[in-house]
mmCIF file of the C-alpha atoms, coordinates in Angstrom:
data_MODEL
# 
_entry.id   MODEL 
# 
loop_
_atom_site.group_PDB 
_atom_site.id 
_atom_site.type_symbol 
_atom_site.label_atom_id 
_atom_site.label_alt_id 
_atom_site.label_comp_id 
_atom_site.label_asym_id 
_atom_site.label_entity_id 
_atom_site.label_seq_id 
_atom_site.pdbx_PDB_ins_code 
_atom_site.Cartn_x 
_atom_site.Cartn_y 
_atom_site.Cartn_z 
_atom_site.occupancy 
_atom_site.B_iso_or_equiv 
_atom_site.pdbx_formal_charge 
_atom_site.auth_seq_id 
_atom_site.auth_comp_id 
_atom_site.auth_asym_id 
_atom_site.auth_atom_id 
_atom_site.pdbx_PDB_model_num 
ATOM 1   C CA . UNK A 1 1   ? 79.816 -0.679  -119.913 1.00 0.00 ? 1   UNK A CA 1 
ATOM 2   C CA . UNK A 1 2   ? 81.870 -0.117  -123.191 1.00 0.00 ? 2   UNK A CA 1 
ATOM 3   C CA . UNK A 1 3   ? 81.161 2.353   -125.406 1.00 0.00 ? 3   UNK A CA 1 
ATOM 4   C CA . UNK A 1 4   ? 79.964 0.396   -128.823 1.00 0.00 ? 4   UNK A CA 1 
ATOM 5   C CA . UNK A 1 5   ? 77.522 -1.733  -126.675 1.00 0.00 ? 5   UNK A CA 1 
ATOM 6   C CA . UNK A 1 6   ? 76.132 1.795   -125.181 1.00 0.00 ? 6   UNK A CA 1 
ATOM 7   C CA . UNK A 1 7   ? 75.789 3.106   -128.920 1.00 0.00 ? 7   UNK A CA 1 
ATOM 8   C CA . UNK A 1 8   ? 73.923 0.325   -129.786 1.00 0.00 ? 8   UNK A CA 1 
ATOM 9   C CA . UNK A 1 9   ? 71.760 0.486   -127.273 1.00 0.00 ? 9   UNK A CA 1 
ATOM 10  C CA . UNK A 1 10  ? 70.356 3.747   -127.966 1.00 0.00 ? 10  UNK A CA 1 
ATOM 11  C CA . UNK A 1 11  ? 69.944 3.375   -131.915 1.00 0.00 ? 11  UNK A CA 1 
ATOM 12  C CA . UNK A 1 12  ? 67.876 0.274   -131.197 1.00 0.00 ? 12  UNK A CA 1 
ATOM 13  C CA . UNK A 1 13  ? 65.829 1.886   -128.706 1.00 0.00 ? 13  UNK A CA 1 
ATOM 14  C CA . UNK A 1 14  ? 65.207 4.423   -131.616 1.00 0.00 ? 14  UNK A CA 1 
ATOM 15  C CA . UNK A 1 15  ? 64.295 1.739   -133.732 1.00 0.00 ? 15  UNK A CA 1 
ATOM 16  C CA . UNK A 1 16  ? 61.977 -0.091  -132.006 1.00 0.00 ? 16  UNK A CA 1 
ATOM 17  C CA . UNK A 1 17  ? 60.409 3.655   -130.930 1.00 0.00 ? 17  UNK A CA 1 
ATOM 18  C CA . UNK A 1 18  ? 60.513 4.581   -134.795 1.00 0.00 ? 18  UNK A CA 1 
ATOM 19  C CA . UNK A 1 19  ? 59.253 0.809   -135.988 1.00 0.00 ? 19  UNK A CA 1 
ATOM 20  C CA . UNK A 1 20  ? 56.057 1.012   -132.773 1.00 0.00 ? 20  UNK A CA 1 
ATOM 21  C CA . UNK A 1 21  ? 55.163 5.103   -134.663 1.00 0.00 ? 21  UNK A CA 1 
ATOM 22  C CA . UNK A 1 22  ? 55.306 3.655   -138.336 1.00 0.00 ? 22  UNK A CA 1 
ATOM 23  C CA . UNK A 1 23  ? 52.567 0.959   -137.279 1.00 0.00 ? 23  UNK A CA 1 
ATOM 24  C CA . UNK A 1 24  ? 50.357 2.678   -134.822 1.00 0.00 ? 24  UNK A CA 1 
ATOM 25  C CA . UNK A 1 25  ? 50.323 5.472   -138.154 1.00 0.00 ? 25  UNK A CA 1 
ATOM 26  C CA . UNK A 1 26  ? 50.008 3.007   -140.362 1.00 0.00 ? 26  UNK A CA 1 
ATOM 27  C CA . UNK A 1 27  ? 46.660 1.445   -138.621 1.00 0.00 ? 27  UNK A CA 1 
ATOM 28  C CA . UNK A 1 28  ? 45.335 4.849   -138.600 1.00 0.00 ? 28  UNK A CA 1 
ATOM 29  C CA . UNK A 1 29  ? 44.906 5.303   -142.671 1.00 0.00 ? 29  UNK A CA 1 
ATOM 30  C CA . UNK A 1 30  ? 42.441 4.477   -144.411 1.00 0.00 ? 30  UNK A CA 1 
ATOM 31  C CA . UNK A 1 31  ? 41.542 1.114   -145.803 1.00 0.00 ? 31  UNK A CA 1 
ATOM 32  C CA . UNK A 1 32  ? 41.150 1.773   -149.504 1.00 0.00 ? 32  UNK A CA 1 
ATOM 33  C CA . UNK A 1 33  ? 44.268 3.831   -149.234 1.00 0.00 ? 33  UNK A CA 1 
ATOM 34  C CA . UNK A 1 34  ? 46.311 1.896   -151.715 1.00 0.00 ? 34  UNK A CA 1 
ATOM 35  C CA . UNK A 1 35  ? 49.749 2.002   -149.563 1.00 0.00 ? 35  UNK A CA 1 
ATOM 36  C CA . UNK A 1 36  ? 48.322 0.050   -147.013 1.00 0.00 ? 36  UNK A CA 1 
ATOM 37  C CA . UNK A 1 37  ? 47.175 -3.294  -149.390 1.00 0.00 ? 37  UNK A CA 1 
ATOM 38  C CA . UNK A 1 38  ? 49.969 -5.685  -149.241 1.00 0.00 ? 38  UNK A CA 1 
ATOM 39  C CA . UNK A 1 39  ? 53.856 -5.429  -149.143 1.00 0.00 ? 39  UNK A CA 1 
ATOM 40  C CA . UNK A 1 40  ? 55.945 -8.501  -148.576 1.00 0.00 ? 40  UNK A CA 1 
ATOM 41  C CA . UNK A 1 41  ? 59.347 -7.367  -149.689 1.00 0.00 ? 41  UNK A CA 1 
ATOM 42  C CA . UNK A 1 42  ? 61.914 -4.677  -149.032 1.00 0.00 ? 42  UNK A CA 1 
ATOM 43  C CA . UNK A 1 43  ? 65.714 -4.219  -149.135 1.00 0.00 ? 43  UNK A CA 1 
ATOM 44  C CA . UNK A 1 44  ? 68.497 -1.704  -148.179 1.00 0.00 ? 44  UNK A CA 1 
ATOM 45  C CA . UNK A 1 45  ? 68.856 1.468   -149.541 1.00 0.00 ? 45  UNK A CA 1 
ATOM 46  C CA . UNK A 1 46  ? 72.298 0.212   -151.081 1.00 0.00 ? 46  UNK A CA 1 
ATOM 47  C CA . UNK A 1 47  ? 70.737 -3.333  -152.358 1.00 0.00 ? 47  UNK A CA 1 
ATOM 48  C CA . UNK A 1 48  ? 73.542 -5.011  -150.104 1.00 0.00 ? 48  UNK A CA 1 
ATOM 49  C CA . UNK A 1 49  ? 70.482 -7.135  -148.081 1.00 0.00 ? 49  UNK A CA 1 
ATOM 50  C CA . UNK A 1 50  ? 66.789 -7.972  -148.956 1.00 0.00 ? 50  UNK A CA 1 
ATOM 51  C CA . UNK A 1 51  ? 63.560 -9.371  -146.626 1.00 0.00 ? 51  UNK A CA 1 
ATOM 52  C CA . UNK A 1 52  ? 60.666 -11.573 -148.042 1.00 0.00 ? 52  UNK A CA 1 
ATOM 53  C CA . UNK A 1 53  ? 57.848 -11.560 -145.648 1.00 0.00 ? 53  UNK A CA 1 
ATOM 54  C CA . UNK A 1 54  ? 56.017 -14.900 -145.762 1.00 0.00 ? 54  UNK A CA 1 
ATOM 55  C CA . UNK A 1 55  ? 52.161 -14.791 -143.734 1.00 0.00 ? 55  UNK A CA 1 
ATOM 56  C CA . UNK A 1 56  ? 51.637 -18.179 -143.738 1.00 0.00 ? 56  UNK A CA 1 
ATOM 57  C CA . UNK A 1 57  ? 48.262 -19.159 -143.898 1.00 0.00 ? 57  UNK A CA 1 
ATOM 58  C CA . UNK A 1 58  ? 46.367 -22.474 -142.710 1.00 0.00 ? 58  UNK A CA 1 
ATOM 59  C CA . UNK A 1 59  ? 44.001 -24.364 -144.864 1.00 0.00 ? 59  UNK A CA 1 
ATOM 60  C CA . UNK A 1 60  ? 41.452 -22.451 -142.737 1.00 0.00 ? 60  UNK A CA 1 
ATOM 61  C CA . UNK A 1 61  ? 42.718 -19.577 -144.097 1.00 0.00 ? 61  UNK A CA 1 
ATOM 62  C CA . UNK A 1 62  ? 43.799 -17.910 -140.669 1.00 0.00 ? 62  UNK A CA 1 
ATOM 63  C CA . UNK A 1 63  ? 47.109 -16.410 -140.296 1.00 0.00 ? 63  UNK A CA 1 
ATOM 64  C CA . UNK A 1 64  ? 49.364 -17.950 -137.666 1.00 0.00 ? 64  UNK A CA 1 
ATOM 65  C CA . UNK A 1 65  ? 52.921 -17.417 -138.663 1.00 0.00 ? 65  UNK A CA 1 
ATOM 66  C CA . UNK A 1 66  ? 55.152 -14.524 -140.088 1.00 0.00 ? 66  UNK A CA 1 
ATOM 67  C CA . UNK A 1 67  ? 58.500 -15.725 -142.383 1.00 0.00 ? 67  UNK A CA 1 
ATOM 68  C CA . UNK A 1 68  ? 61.285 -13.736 -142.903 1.00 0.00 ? 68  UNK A CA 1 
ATOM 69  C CA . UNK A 1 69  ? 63.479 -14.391 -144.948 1.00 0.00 ? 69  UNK A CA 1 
ATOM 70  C CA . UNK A 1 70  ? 66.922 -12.224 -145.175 1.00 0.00 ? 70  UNK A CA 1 
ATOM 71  C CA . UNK A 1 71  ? 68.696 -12.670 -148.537 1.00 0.00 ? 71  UNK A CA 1 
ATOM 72  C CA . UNK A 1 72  ? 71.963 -11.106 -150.364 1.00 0.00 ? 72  UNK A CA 1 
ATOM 73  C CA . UNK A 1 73  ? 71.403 -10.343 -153.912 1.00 0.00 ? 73  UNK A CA 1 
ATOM 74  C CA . UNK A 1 74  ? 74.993 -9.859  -154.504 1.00 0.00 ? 74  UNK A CA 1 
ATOM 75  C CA . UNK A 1 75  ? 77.261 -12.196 -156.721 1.00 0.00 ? 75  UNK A CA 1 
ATOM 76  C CA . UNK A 1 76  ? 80.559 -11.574 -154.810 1.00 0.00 ? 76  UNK A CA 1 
ATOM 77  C CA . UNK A 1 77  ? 79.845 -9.635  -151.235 1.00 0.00 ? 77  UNK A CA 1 
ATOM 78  C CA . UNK A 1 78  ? 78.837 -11.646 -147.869 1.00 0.00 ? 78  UNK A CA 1 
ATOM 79  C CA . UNK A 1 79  ? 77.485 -9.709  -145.271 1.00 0.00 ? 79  UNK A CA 1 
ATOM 80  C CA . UNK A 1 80  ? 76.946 -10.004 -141.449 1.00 0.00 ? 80  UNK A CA 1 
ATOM 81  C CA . UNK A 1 81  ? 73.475 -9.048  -140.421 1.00 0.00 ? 81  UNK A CA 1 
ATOM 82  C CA . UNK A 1 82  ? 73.358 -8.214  -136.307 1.00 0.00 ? 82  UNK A CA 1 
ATOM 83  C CA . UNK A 1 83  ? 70.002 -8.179  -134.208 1.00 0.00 ? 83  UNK A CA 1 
ATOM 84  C CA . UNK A 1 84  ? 68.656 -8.181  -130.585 1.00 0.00 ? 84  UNK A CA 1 
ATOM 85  C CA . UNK A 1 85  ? 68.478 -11.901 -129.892 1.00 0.00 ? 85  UNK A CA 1 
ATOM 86  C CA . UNK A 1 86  ? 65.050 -10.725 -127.872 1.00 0.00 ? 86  UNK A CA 1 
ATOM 87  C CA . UNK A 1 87  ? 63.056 -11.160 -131.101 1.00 0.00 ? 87  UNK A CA 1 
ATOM 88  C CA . UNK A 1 88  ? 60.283 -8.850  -129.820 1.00 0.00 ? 88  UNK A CA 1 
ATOM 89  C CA . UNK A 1 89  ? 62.912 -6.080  -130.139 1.00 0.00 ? 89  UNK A CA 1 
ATOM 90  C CA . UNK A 1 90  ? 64.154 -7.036  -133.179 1.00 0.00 ? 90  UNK A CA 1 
ATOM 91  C CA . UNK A 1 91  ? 61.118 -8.228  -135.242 1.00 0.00 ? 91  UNK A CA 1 
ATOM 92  C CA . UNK A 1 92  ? 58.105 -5.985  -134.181 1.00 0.00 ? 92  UNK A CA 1 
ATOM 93  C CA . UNK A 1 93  ? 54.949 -7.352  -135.148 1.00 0.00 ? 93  UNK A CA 1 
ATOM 94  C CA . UNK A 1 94  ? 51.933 -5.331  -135.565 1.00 0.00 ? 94  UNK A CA 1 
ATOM 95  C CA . UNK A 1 95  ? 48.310 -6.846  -135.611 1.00 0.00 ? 95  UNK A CA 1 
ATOM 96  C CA . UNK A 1 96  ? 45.353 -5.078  -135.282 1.00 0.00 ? 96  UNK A CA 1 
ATOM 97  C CA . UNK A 1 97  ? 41.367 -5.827  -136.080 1.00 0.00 ? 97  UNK A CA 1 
ATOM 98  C CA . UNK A 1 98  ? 39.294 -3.537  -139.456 1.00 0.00 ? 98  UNK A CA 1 
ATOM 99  C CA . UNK A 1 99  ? 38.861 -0.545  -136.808 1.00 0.00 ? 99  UNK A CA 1 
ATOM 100 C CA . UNK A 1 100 ? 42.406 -0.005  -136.059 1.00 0.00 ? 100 UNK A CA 1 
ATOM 101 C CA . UNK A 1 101 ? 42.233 -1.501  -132.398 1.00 0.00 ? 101 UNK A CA 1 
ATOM 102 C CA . UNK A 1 102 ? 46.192 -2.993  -131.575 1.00 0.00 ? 102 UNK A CA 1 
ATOM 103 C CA . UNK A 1 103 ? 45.814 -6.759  -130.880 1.00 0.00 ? 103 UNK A CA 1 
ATOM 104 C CA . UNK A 1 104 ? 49.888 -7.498  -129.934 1.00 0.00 ? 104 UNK A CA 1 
ATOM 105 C CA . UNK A 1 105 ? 51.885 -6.244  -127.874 1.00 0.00 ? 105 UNK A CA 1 
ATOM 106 C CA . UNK A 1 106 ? 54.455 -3.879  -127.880 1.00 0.00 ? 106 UNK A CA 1 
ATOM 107 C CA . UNK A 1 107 ? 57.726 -4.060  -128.850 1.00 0.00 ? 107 UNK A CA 1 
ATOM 108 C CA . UNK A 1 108 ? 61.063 -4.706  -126.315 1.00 0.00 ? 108 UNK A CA 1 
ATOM 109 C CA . UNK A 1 109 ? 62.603 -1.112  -125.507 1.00 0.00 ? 109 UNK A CA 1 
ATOM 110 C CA . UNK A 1 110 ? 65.838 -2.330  -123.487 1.00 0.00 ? 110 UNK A CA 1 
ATOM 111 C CA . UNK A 1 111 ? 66.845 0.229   -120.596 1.00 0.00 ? 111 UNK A CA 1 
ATOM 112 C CA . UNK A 1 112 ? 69.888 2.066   -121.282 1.00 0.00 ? 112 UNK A CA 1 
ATOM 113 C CA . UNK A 1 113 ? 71.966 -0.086  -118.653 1.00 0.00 ? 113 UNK A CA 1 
ATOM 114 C CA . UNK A 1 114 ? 70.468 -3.645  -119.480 1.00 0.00 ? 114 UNK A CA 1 
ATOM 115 C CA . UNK A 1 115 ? 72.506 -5.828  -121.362 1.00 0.00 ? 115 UNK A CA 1 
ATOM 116 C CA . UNK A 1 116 ? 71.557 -6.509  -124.903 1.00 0.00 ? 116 UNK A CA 1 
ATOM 117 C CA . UNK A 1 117 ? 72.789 -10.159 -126.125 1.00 0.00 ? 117 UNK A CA 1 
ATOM 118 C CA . UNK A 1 118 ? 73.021 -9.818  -130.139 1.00 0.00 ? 118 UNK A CA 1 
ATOM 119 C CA . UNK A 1 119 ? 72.133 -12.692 -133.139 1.00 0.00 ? 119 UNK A CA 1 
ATOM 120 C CA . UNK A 1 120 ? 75.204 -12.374 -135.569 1.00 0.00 ? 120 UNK A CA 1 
ATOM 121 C CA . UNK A 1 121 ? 74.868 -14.006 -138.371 1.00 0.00 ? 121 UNK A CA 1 
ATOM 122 C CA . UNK A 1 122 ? 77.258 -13.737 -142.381 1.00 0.00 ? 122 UNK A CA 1 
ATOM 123 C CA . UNK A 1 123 ? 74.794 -14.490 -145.257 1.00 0.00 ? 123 UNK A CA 1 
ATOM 124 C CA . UNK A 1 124 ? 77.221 -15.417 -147.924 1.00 0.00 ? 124 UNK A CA 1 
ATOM 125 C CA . UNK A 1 125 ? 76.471 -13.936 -151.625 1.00 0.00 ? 125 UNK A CA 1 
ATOM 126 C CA . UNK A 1 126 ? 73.593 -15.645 -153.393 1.00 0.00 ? 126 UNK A CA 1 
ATOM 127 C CA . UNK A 1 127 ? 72.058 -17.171 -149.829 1.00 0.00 ? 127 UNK A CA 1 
ATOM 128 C CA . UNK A 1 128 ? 69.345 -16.534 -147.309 1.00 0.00 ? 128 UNK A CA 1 
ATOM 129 C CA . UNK A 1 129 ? 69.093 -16.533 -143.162 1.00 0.00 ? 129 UNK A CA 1 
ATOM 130 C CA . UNK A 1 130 ? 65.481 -17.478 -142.385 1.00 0.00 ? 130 UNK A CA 1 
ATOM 131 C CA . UNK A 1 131 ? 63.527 -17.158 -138.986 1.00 0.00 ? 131 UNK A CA 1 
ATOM 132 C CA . UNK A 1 132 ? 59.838 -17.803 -137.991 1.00 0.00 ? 132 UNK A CA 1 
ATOM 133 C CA . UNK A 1 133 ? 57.754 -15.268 -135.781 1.00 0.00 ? 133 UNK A CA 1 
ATOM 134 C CA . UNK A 1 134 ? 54.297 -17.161 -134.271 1.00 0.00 ? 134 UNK A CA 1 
ATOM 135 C CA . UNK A 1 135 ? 51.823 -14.826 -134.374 1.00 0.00 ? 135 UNK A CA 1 
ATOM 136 C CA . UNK A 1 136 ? 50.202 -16.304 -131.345 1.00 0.00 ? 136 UNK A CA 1 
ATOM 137 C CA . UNK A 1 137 ? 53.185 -15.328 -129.320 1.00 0.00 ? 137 UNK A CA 1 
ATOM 138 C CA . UNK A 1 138 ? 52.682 -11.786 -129.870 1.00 0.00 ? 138 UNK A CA 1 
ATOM 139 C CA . UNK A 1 139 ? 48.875 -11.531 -129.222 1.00 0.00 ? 139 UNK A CA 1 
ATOM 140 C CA . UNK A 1 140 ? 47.877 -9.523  -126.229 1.00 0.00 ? 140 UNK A CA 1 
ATOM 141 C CA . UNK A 1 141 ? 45.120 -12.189 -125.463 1.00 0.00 ? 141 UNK A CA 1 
ATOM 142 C CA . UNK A 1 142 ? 43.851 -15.166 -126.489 1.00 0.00 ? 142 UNK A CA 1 
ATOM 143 C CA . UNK A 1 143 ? 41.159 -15.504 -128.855 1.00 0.00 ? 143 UNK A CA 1 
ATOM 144 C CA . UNK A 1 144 ? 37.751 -16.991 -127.768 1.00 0.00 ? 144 UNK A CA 1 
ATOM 145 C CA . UNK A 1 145 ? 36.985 -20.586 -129.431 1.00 0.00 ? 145 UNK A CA 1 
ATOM 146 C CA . UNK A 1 146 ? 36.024 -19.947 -133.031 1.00 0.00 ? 146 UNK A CA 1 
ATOM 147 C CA . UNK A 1 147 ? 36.369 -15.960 -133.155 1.00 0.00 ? 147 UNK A CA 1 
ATOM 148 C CA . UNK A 1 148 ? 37.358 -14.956 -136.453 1.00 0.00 ? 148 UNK A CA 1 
ATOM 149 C CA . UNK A 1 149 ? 39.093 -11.520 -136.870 1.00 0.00 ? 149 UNK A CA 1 
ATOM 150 C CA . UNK A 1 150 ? 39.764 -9.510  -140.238 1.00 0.00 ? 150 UNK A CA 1 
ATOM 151 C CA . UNK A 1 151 ? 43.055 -8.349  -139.672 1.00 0.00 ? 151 UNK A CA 1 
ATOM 152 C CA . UNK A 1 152 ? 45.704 -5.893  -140.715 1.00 0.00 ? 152 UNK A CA 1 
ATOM 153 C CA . UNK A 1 153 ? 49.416 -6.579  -140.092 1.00 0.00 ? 153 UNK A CA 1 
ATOM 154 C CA . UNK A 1 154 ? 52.722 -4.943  -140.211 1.00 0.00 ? 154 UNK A CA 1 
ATOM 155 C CA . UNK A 1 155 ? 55.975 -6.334  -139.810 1.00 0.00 ? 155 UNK A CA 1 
ATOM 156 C CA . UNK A 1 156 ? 59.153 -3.991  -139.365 1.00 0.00 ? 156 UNK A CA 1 
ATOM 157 C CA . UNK A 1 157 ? 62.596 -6.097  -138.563 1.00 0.00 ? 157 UNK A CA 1 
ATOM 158 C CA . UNK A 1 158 ? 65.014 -3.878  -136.879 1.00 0.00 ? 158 UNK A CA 1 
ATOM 159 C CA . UNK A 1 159 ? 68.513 -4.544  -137.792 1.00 0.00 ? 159 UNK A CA 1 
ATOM 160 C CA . UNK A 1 160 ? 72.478 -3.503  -138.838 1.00 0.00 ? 160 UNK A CA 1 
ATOM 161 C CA . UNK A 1 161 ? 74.168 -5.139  -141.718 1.00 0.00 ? 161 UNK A CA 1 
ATOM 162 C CA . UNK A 1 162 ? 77.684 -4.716  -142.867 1.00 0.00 ? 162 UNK A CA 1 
ATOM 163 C CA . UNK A 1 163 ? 80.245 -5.880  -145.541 1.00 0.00 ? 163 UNK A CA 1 
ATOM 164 C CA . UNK A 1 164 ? 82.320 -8.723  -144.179 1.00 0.00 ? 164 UNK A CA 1 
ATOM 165 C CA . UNK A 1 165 ? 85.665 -7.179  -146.448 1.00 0.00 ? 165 UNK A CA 1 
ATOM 166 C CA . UNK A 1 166 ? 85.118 -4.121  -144.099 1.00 0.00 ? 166 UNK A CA 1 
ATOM 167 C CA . UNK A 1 167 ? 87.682 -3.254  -141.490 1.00 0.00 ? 167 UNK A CA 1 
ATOM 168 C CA . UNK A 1 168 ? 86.533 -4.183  -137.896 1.00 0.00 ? 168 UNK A CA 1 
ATOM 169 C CA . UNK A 1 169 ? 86.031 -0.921  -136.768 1.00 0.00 ? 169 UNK A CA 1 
ATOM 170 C CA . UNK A 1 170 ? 83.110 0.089   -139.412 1.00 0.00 ? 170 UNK A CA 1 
ATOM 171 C CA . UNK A 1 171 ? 79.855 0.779   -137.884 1.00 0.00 ? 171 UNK A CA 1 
ATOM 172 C CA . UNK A 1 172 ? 77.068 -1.698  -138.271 1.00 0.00 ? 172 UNK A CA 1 
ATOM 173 C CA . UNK A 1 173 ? 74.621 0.395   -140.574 1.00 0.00 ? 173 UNK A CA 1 
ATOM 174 C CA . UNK A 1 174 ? 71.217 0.358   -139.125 1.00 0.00 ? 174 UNK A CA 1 
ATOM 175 C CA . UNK A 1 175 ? 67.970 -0.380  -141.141 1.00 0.00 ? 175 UNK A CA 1 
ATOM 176 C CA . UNK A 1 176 ? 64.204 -1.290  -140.233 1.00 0.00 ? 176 UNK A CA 1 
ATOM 177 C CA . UNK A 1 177 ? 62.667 -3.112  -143.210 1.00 0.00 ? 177 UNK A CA 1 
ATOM 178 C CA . UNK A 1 178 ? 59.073 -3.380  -143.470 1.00 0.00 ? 178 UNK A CA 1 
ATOM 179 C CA . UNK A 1 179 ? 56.266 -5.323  -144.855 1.00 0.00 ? 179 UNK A CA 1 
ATOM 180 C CA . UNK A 1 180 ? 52.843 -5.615  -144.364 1.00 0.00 ? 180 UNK A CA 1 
ATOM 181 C CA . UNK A 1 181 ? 49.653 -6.892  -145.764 1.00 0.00 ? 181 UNK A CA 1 
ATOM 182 C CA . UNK A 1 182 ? 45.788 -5.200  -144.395 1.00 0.00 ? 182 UNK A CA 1 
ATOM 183 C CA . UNK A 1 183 ? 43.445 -8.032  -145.860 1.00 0.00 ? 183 UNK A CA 1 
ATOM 184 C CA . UNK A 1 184 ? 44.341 -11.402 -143.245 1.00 0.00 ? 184 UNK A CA 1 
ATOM 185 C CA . UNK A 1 185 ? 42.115 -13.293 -140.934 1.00 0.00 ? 185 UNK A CA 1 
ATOM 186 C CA . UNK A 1 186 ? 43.202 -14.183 -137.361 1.00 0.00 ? 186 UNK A CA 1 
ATOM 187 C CA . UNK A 1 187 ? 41.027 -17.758 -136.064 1.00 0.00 ? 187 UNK A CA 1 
ATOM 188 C CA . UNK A 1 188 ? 41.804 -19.066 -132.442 1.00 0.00 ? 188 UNK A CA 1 
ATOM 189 C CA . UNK A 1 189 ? 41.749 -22.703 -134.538 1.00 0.00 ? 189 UNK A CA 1 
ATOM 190 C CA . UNK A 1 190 ? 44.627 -21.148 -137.025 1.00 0.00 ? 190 UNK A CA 1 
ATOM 191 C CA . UNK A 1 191 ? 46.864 -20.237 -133.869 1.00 0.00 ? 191 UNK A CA 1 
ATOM 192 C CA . UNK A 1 192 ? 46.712 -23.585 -132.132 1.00 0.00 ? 192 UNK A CA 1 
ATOM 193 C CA . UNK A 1 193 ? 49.576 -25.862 -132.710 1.00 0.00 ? 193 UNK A CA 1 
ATOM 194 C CA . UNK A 1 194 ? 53.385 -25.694 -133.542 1.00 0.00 ? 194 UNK A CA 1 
ATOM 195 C CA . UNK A 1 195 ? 53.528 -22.732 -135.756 1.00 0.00 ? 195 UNK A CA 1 
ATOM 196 C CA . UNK A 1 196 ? 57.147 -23.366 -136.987 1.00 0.00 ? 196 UNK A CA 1 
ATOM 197 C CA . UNK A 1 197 ? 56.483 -26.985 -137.656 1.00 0.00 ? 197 UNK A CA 1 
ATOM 198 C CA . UNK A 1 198 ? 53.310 -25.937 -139.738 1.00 0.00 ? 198 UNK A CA 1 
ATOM 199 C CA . UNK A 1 199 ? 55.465 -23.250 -141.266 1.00 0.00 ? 199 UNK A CA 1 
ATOM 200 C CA . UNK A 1 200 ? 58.029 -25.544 -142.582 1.00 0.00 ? 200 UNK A CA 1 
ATOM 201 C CA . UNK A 1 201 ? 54.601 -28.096 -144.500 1.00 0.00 ? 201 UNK A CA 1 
ATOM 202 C CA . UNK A 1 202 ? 53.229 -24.365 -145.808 1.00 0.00 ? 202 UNK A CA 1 
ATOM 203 C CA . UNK A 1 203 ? 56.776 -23.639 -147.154 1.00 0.00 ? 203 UNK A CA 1 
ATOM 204 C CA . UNK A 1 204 ? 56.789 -27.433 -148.739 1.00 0.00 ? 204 UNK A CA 1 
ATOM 205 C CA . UNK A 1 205 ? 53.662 -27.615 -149.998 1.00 0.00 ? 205 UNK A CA 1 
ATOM 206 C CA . UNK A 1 206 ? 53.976 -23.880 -151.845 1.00 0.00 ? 206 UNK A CA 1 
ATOM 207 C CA . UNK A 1 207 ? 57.145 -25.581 -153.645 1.00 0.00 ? 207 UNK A CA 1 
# 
């Protein structure tokens, strides 16, 4: 095994370890602690690359999609964003019910001698790479026929971004963003379906 594929290895098992801690903490606050209300957007400590979390909601008002939505702010600079193509390494998605119980599972932590197959993508300046997590995908179990949960959620996308201009041989720089909102409803009703097909009509209609 070659050395950069070993390094990356390891700081995404961090990640996912770090990104698992932040929501199993963040679960444990308390509800009219202001910090944990809603957050849908956050961006690099440099600016270079911004997320949008979308939780798209049915007319039911139940929760069965995440959106995220990776953007470059800059006028001039493209960038190539790299994650785990196993999206339940990359995108960790944390649900749980009013009492802090976890509803999902856990993220992917790859071994340190499996094979990790990467999602490279350039986001030119001014544009956006968008992908579409089902929240029904991540749920331990399935709900019973018209249980209705009150739900808090956290979303942490683990990632490395760098400048195209840069010379090969620049590290990827390494970055969980986070979002998260603590006032959404889960319904089995809400789940059923093809979420990314209903994602695409709740992006249209909000237009």
């Amino acid at each position: 095994m070659n050395r950069i594929i070993s390094k990356q290895q390891l700081v995404f098992f961090a990640m996912v370890c770090i990104s698992t801690f932040t929501w199993t903490a963040g679960f444990a606050r308390e509800e009219d602690d202001p910090i944990m209300t809603k957050k849908t957007t956050d961006s690099s400590p440099d600016g270079l690359l911004e997320m949008r979390a979308m939780f798209a909601i049915d007319d039911d008002g139940g929760l069965f999609a995440v959106g995220i939505e990776l953007r470059n702010p800059s006028a001039t600079k493209n960038i190539i964003a790299r994650w785990p193509s196993d999206l339940q390494a990359a995108v960790l998605i944390g649900v749980a019910d009013q009492r802090g119980k976890t509803l999902t599972t856990p993220g992917k932590i790859f071994r340190i001698d499996e094979h990790i197959g990467f999602t490279t993508v350039t986001i030119k300046s001014g544009t956006s790479y968008e992908l579409v997590v089902p929240i029904q995908s991540r749920l331990k179990a399935s709900m019973e026929r018209g249980e209705k949960i009150q739900a808090r959620v956290l979303v942490c996308f683990n990632l490395a971004y760098k400048l195209v201009d840069e010379a090969v041989s620049e590290d990827f720089k390494p970055i969980t963003l986070k979002a998260h909102d603590m006032d959404l409803k889960l319904m089995q009703k809400s789940l059923e379906g093809d979420a990314k097909a209903k994602y695409q009509e709740f992006i249209r209609r909000r237009k």
